[in-house]
N, C-alpha and C positions, 0 to 999 in steps of 0.2 A: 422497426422493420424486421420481419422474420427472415431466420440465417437462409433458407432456403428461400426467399423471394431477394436477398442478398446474392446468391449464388446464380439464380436466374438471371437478375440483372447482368451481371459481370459476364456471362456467359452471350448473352442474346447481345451486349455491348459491343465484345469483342468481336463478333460474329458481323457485325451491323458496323461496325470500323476495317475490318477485313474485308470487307464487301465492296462498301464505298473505296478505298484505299487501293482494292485489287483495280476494281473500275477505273477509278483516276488514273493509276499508273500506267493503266492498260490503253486508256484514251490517251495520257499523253504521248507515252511511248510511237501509237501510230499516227496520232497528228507529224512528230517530230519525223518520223518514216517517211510520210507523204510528204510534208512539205522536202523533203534533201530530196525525194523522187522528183518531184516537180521541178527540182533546180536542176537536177542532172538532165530529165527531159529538155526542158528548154535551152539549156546550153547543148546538149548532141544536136537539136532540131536546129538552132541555130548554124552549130558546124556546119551537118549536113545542106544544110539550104546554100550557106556560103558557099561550098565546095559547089554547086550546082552552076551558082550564081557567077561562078569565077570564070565557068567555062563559058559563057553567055559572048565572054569579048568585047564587054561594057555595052550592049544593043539594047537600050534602055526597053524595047518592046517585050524582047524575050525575056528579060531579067521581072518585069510585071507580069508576062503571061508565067513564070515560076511562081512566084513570089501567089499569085492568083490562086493557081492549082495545089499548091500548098496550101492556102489558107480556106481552102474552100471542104479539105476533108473536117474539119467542125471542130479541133482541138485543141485554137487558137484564140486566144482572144484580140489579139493583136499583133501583127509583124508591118516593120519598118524597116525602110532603107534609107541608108544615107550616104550622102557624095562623099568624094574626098573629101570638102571642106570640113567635113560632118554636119551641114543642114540636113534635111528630113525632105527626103525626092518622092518618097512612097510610102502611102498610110495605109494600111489596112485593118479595120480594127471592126470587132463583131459587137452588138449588145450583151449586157451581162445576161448569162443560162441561169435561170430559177433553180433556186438550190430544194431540193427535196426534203434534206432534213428542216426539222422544226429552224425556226428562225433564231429564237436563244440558243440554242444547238450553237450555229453559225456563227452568232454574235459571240457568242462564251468562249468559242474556240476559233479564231480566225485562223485561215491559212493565207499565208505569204511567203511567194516564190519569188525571188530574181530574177528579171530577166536574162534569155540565153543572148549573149551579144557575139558577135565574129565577124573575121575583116572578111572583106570581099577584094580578089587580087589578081593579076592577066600579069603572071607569071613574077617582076620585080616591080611592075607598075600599079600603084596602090587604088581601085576602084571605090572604096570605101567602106558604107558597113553592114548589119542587117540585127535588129531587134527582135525577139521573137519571148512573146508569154502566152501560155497556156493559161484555158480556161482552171478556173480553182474550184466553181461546180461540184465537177467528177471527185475530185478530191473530199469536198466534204459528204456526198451524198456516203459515198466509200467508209469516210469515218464514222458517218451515223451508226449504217449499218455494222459495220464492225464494233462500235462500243453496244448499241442493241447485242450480239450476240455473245460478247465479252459478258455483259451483264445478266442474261440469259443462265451462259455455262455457270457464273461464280454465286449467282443466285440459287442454282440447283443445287449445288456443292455446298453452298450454306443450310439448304433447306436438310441435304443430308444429316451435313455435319448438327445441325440442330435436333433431329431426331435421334442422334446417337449421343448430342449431349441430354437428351430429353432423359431418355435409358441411361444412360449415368446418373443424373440427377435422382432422378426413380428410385435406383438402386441404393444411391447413395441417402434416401430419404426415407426408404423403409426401417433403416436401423434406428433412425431420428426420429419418426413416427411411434415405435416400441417402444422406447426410452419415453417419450414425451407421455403415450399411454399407460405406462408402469410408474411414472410420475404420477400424474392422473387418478389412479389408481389407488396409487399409496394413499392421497390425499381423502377419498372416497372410502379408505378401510377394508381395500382390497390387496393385499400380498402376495403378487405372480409375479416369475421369473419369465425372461427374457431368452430368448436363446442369443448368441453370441456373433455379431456377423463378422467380414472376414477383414473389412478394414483397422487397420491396428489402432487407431485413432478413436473412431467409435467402438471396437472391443473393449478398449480401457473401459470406457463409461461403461458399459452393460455390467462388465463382468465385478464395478464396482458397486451398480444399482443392484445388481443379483446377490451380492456380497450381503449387502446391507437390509433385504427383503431377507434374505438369510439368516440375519444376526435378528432380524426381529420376531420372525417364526419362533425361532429358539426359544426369546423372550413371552411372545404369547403363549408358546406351550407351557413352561415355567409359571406363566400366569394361569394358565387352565388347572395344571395338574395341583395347584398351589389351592384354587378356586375350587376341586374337586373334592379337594382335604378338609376345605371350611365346608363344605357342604354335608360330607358325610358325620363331619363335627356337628352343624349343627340340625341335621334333618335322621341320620338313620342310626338304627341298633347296632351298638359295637360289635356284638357278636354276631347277628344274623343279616349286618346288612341291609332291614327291612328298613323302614318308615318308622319313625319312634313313635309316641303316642302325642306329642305336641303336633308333630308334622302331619300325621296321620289326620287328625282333627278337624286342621285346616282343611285339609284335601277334601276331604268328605263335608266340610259347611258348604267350602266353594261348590261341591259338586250337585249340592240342593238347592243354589243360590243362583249357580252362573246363569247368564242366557241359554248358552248352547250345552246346558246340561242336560241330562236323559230328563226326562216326564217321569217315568216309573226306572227303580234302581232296588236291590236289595243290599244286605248287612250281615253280616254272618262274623259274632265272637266264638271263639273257638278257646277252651279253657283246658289244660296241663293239670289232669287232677293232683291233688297230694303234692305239687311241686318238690316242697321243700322235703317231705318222705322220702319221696322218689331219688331225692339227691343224698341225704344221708346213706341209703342203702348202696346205691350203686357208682356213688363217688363224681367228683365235678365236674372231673373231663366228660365222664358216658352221659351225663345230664346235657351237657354243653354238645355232645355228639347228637341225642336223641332230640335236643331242641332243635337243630340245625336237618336233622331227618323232616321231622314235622315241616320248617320253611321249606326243604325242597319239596314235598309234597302240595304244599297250597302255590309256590312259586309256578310248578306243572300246568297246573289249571290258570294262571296269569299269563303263563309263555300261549296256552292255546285260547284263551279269549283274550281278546283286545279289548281296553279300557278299566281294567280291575284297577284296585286297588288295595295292598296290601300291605299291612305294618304292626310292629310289635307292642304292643301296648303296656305292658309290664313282663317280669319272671313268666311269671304263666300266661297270659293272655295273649291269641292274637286276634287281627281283626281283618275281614274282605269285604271290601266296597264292590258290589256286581255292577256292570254298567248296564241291566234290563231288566224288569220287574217281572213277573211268577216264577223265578228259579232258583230262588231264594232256600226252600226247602228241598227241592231236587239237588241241587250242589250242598247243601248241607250233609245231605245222607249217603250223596256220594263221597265226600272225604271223609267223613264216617268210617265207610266202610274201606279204607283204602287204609286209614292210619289202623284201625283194627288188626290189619293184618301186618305191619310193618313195627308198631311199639312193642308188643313183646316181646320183641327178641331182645330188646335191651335189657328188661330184667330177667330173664331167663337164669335161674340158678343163685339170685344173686338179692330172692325175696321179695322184689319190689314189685307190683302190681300196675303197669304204667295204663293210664286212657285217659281220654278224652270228652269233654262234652263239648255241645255246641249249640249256641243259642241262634236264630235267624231271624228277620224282621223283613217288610214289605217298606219299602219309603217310595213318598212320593215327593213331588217335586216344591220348595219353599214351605216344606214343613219342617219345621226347628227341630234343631240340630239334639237340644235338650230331650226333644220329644221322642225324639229318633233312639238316643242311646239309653233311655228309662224304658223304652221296648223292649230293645234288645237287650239290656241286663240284666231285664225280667225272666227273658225267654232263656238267657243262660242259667240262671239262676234255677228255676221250672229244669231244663235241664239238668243240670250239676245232680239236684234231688233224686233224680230219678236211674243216676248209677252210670257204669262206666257205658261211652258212644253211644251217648243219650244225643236227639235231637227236637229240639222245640222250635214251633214257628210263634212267635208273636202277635202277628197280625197279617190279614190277610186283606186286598184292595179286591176294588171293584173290577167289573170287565176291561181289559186292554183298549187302548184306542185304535189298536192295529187289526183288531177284531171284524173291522170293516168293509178289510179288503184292500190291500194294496193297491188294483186296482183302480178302488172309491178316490182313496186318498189322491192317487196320481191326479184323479180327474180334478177332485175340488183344488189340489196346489195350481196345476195349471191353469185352471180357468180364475183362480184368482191372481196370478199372474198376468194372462191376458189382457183381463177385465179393468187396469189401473183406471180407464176412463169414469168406473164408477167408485171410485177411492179403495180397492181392493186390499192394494199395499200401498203402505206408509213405510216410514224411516220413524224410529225412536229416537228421543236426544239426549245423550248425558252427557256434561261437561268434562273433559281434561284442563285444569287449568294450570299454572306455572308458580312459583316459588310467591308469586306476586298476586296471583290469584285473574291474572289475564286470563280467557281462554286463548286454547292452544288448537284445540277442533272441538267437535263435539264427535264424540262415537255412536254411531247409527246402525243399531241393530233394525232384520228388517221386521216387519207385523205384516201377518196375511190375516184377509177374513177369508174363511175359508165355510163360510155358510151366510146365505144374506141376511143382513141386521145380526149377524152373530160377533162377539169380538173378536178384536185383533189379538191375536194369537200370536205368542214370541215363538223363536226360532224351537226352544226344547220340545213343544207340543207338533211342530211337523217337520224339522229338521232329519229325525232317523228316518222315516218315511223319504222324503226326498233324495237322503244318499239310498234306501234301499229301489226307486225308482230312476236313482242315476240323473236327478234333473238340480242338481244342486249349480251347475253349469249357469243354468237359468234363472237360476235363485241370485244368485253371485251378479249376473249382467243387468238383472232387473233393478238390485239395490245399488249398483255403478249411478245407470241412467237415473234412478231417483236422486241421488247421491249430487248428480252433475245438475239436475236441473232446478235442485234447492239451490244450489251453491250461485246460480245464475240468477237466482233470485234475491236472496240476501248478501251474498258474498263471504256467508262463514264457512269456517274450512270444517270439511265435513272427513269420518273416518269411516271404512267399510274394512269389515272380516270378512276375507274370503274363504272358501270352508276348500279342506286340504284333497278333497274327493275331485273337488274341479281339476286342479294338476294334472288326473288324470286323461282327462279330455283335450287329444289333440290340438282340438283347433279354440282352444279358449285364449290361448293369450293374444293369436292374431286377433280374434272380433273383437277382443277387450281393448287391446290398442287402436283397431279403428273405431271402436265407439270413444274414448278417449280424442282423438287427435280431430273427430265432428266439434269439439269440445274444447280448443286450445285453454280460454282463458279460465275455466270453469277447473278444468285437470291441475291446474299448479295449486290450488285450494283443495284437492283429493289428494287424502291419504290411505292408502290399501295398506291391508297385513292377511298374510297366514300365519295357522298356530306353531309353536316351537315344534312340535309335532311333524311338521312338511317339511321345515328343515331338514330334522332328523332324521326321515325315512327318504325325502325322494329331494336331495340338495340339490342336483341337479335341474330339477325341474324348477325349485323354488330361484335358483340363480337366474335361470334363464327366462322364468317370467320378469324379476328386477331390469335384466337390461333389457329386453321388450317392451316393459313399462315407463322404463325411468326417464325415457327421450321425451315421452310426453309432459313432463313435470311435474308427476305427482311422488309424493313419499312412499316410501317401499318400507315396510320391516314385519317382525313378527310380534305376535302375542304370546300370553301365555306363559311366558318363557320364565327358566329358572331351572325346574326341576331336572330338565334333558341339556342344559345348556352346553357341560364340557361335554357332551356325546355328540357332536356336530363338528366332525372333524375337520372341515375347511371354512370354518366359521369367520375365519382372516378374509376369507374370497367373495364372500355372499352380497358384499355391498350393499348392506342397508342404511337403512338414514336413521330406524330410532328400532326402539325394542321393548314392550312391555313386558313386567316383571309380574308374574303368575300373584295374582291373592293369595294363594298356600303360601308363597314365600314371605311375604310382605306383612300376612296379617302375624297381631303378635311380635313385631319387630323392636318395640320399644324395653319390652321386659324381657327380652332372651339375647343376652352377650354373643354370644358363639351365632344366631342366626344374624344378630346384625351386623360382624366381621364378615358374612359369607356375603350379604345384599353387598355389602362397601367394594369387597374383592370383585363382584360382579360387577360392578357401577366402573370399578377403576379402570375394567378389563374392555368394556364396553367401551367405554369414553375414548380406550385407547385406540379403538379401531374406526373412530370417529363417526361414533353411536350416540344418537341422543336416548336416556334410560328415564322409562313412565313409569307409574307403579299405577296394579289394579287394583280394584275393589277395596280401598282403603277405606274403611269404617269409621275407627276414632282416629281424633284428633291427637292423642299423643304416637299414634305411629306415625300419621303424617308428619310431626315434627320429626322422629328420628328419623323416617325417608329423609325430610331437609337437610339435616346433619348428613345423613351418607351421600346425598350427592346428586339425590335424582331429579330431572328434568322438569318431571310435570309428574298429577297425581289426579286418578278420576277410581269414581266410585261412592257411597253414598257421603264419604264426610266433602268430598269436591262438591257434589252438588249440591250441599247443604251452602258449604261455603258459596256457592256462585249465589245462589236463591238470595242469601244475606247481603250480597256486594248490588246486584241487582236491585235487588227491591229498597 
């Protein structure tokens, strides 16, 4: 039994013993009243009558026409006279008066008077005597109503006194309620302090649970900043900070591979001519300065477009992943023309002749990666030849698909949206499955036809379109409702990405949770995430979708995740249930020491905030082994569903 349905009891006891206890005392107190009243009455009436009767002169007629006229005012039940001898000369006796109060009333509490008895006397000479009892009636009718309103008043005074222990209790429960929530909490891999209430009893606990979220922060951060060291160990240039050329790699296969990667994307290597010249003439520092110029210049153009990608690939080389195809040559020639004007002055005086070339390429989407950097080495190369801020395009793609008309596109995503009656959109299925090779969900990217009898089209071919019409909203509810009514059907737990543009729209998580909660049994086998990405930019929003969602019982966490991880700085608060680990991080994991210290640190780090850790797009099979060594949950992407297909079949 909880302390507070404890405290209630004892409370509502006491109250409910006071009550009854106030009643009884109060009932017997005036039983005890009335009946000593009744005794005094009847003995003064007795006096009195005798004093009457005395004057009479013993005239037996007069002393009955008293005795008469007395008993006929109604508040007698019986008066007697008796002779000297003490026989009984005169009866007068009424039927019993109906008692008003209830009959257990009556019977529970009897009243009993004494008769009033006195002599009757003509002066020394003794005429005998006179009996006199009152009706008892009156008496009880009296007591009812007086314990009726005895019970009345102590009843109100309880009802009070219960509403003011109600508000104590309240008061007293809200600090118990925090505490039990910050429990809760902890438990869940969330980290908030309590404020402190003012009973010194419960103060202790807060200011001890606060203590202790305290000491552990400390420790998370010591794991972050620890987690950030491995990271830049094993992902970026010592000296520039960028993306090395292993990390770099990754980034850019996932970025041709993933679902929600562009369609069209460009490439642009940028080459440090004469390196090594360059740095004999003007010494290691100004090389190490002039290189770190160059990074702040392509850094520039990453701070002002969204989704670049930028990393150092050797002494001389660097590389930009664009996130949109025909700008490939246009941003070549603009940094071109920007470092043209900023390297010279390094060597200035000092004989060395600094530039640049730059080779650029057009990619498209699931075209190998091989294929991809044999262009672009080309087109450096084509450049290099042709002398200092030289720029070559490679290759050049066909027309845009955006070419259409924003408007077009809106129309064929919506109506394929609408249209699920005629199989529009579909769910994709890849396996996650666990250490054991169970599945864990399947992740269900969505497929739109977005032309009839045309296929189903992944999310890269009309996903930028939908965020630039703003209906990704719909995109997101539509793959729920699929999501929910497979699940209803089979019972496998299914996983839906939701894209980080929805956040923005007001009213998405109320309609998500009541399409959800249409859905109870369906919701505890759904698992949603957004990218490390929403996190990082809008934490707030991605919090408060979790506790909006999580009532319903599906799983909360993000994707993607890795690269931005220690940049999420209430990442102790966020309350997720699991977190997948980016393919750039993961691929490669088995042949590179320092990246798989960094995955273990993340896995530990995770775990600690009581995070289940996936790993993506795992390939070979000997990374998936060392994911198993470092720790992680479950593991999807083509070696999972290889593995499932074999376990199956």
């Amino acid at each position: 039994m909880s302390l507070i349905r404890q405290i209630w009891l004892l409370l509502w006891g006491t109250l409910l013993l006071a009550l009854v206890g106030g009643v009884a005392v109060n009932i017997s107190a005036t039983r005890d009243t009335l009946q000593t009243q009744l005794n005094i009455k009847n003995t003064d009436s007795a006096n009195a009558l005798a004093l009457v009767l005395s004057q009479q002169k013993g005239d037996a007629q007069l002393m009955a026409l008293v005795v008469a006229s007395q008993f006929d005012t109604g508040y007698f039940q019986r008066i007697r006279l008796f002779g000297a001898d003490q026989r009984p000369t005169l009866t007068r006796e009424a039927a019993v008066l109906p008692v008003h109060a209830p009959a257990w009333f009556a019977a529970a509490l009897p009243i009993q008077a004494s008769a009033g008895l006195a002599q009757i006397s003509d002066g020394w000479r003794a005429l005998g005597a006179v009996e006199v009892t009152s009706h008892t009636a009156f008496a009880h009718d009296a007591l009812w109503r007086g314990s009726l309103r005895a019970a009345a008043a102590l009843l109100a005074i309880g009802v009070v006194a219960g509403l003011l222990a109600q508000a104590l209790v309240a008061r007293m429960r809200r600090p118990l309620d925090d505490t039990v929530d910050q429990a809760q909490r902890l438990v869940a891999g969330e980290f908030v302090t309590k404020p402190e209430p003012t009973a010194p009893e419960l103060r202790r606990v807060t200011r001890a649970m606060n203590s202790m979220v305290g000491r552990l922060k400390l420790t998370f951060d010591a794991q972050a900043s620890q987690l950030e060291t491995l990271r830049q160990e094993a992902t970026c240039d010592p000296l520039t900070g960028l993306a090395n050329r292993k990390h770099f790699m990754g980034l850019l296969e996932v970025n041709l591979s993933r679902e929600d990667g562009p369609t069209e994307s460009g490439l642009l290597l940028l080459r440090v001519l004469q390196l090594a010249a360059v740095n004999r003439h003007i010494g290691h520092a100004a090389t190490d300065r002039m290189i770190l110029a160059v990074t702040e210049v392509l850094q520039a153009y990453t701070e002002r477009v969204r989704g670049c990608h930028l990393g150092r690939l050797n002494g001389s080389d660097f590389a930009l992943c664009l996130p949109a195809g025909g700008v490939a040559l246009e941003t070549a020639r603009a940094l071109a023309e920007s470092l043209k004007v900023l390297l010279p002055r390094y060597g200035e005086g000092l004989g060395a002749d600094i530039a640049v070339a730059i080779g650029a390429v057009e990619m498209q989407r699931l075209r190998p990666l091989s294929q991809v950097m044999s262009a672009a080495d080309g087109a450096l190369a084509l450049a290099e030849s042709r002398g200092a801020y030289a720029v070559e395009l490679a290759d050049q793609v066909g027309p845009s698909a955006t070419l259409l008309g924003a408007q077009a596109w809106r129309q064929q995503i919506e109506i394929a949206l609408k249209t699920n009656a005629n199989g529009s959109a579909r769910l994709a299925r890849y396996p996650l499955i666990n250490r054991v090779s169970e599945l864990v969900h399947c992740e269900c990217p969505l497929r739109l036809q977005l032309e009839p009898g045309g296929p189903f089209e992944p999310a890269a071919r009309w996903l930028p379109l939908a965020l630039r019409s703003r209906l990704t909203a719909a995109v997101d509810e539509r793959a729920v409702a699929l999501a929910l009514a497979d699940i209803a059907q089979d019972g496998t737990a299914r996983c839906i990405n939701l894209s980080a543009a929805s956040l923005s729209d007001s009213g998405f998580a109320a309609r998500l949770r009541t399409q959800l909660m249409k859905a109870p049994r369906a919701s505890r086998q759904l698992w949603l995430e957004v990218p490390e990405i929403a996190a990082v930019e809008h934490f707030d929003s991605v919090q408060e979708l979790g506790r909006q969602l999580r009532p319903t019982g599906i799983r909360f966490g993000i994707e993607h995740a890795g690269p931005q991880l220690s940049q999420i700085d209430r990442l102790f608060e966020a309350g997720l249930d699991y977190a997948k680990l980016d393919a750039c991080v993961t691929q490669g994991v088995a042949g590179d020491v320092q990246r798989m210290h960094f995955v273990r640190g993340m896995i530990v780090l995770l775990h600690g905030l009581a995070v289940q850790v996936f790993a993506e797009g795992v390939v070979d099979a000997v990374d998936a082994k060392a994911l198993w060594q470092c720790g992680v949950d479950g593991i999807t992407g083509p070696w999972a569903s290889r593995e499932r297909a074999d376990l199956v079949g």
